[in-house]
ZALOMI-575634 format. One line per 2 residues: number of its first residue (from 1); for each residue x, y negated, z of N, C-alpha, C. Coordinates in steps of 0.1 Angstrom, whole numbers, padded with zeros to 4 digits, always signed. Atoms other than C-alpha are relative to their C-alpha. Layout:
NUM	X/Y/Z/X/Y/Z/X/Y/Z; ...
//
This chain:
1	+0003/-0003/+0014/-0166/+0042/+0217/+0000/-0012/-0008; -0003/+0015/+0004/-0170/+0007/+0207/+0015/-0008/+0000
3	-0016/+0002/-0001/-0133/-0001/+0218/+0004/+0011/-0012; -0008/-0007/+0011/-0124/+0026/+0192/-0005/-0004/-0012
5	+0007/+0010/+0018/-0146/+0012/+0162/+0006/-0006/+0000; -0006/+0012/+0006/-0126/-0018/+0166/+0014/+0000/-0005
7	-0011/-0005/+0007/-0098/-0003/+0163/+0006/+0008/-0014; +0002/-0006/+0011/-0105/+0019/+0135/+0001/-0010/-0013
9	+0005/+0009/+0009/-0120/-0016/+0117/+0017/-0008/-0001; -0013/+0010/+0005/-0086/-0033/+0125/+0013/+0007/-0006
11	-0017/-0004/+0008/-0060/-0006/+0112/-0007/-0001/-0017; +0004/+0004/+0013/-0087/-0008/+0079/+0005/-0011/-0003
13	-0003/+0014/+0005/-0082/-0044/+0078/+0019/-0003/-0004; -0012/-0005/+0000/-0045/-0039/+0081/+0006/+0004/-0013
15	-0001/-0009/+0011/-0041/-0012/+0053/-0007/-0011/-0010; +0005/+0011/+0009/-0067/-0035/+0032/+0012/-0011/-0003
17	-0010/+0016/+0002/-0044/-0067/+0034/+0010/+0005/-0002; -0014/-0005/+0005/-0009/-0050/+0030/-0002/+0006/-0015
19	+0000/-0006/+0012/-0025/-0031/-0003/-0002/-0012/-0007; +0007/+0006/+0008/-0039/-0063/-0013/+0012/-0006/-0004
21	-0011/+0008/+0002/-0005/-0083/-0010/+0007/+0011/-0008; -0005/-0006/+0010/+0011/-0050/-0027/+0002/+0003/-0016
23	+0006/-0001/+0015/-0009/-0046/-0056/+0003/-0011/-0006; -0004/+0012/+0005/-0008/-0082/-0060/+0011/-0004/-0010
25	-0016/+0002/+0007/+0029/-0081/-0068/+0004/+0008/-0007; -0001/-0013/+0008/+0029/-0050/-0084/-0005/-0005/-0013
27	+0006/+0007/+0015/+0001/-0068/-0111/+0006/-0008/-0005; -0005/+0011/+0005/+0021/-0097/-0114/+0014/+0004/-0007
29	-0016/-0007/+0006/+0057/-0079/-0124/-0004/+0010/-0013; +0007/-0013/+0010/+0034/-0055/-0147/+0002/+0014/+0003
31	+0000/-0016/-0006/+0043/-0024/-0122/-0014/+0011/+0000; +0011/-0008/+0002/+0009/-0017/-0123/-0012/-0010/-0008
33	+0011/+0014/+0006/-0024/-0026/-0144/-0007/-0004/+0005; +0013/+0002/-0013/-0052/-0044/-0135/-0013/+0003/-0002
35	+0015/-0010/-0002/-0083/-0027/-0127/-0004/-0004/+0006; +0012/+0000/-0011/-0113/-0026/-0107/+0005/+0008/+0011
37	+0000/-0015/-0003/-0103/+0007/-0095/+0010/-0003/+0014; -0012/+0002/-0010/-0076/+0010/-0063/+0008/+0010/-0007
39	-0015/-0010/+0009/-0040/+0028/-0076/-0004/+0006/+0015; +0003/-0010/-0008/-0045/+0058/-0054/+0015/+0000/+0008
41	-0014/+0001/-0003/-0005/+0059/-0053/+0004/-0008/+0010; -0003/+0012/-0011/+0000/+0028/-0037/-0005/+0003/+0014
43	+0005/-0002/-0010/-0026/+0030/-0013/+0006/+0010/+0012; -0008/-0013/-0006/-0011/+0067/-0001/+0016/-0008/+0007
45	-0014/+0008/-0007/+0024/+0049/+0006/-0006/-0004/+0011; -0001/+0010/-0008/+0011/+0021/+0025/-0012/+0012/+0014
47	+0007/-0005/-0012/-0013/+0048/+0048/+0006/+0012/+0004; -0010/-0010/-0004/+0017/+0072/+0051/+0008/-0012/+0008
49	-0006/+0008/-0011/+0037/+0040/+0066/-0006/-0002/+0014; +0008/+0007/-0010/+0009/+0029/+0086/-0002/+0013/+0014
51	+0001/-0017/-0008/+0004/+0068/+0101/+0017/+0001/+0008; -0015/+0000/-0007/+0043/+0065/+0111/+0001/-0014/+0005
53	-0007/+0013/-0006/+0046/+0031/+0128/-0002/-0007/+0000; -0005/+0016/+0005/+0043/+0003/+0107/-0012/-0003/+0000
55	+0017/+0004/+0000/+0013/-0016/+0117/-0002/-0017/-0005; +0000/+0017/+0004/+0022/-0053/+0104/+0000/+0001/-0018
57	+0000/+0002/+0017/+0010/-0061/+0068/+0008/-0003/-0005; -0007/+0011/+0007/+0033/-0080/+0054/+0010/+0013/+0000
59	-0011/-0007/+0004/+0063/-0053/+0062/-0003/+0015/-0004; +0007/-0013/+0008/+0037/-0023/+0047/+0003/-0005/-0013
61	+0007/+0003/+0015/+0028/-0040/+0018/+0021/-0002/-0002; -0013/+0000/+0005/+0069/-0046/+0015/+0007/+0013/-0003
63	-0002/-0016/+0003/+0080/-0011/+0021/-0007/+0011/-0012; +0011/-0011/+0009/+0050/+0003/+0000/+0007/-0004/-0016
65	-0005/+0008/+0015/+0066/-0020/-0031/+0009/+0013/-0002; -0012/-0007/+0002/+0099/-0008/-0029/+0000/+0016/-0005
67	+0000/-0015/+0009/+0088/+0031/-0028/-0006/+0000/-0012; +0010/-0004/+0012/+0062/+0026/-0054/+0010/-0002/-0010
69	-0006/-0002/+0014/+0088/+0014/-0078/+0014/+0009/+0005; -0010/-0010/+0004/+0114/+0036/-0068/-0005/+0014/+0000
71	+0007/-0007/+0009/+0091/+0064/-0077/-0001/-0002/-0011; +0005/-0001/+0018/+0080/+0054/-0109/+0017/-0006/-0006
73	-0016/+0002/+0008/+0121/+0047/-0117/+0001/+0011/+0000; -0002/-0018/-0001/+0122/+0087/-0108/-0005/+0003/-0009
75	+0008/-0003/+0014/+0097/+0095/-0130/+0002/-0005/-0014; -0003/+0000/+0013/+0108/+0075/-0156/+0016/+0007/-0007
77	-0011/-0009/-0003/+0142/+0094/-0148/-0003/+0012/-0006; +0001/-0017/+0002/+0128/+0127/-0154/-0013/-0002/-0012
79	+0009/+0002/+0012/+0106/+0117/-0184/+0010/+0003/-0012
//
């Protein structure tokens, strides 16, 4: 039971650090604003990567970029 808490704690920490490095660069480019709040969007990416495979931050928080702005280029497509 305890072997699984830590596990649980280290795919949080994981997801945490890859959103944190995403958002990061997302605030800095002006893809997203900056808030208090977490972008719900983002987050959803990087814990749909993480549920299929990808357990290293650095190449979440990379992949998660990429879709988030090639979503919101769709949407500005269909706007």
């Amino acid at each position: 039971m305890l072997h699984e808490r830590g596990v649980q704690v280290m795919n949080v920490d994981v997801i945490g650090k890859a959103y944190d490095i995403a958002a990061s660069y997302l605030r800095h480019i002006g893809a997203i604003r900056e808030q208090p709040a977490t972008n719900e969007a983002l987050l959803q990416l990087i814990v749909q990567l993480f549920e299929h495979g990808d357990h290293h931050q650095l190449s979440l928080a990379n992949r998660a970029i990429m879709r988030y702005q090639r979503r919101a280029a769709q949407q500005g497509e269909a706007a």
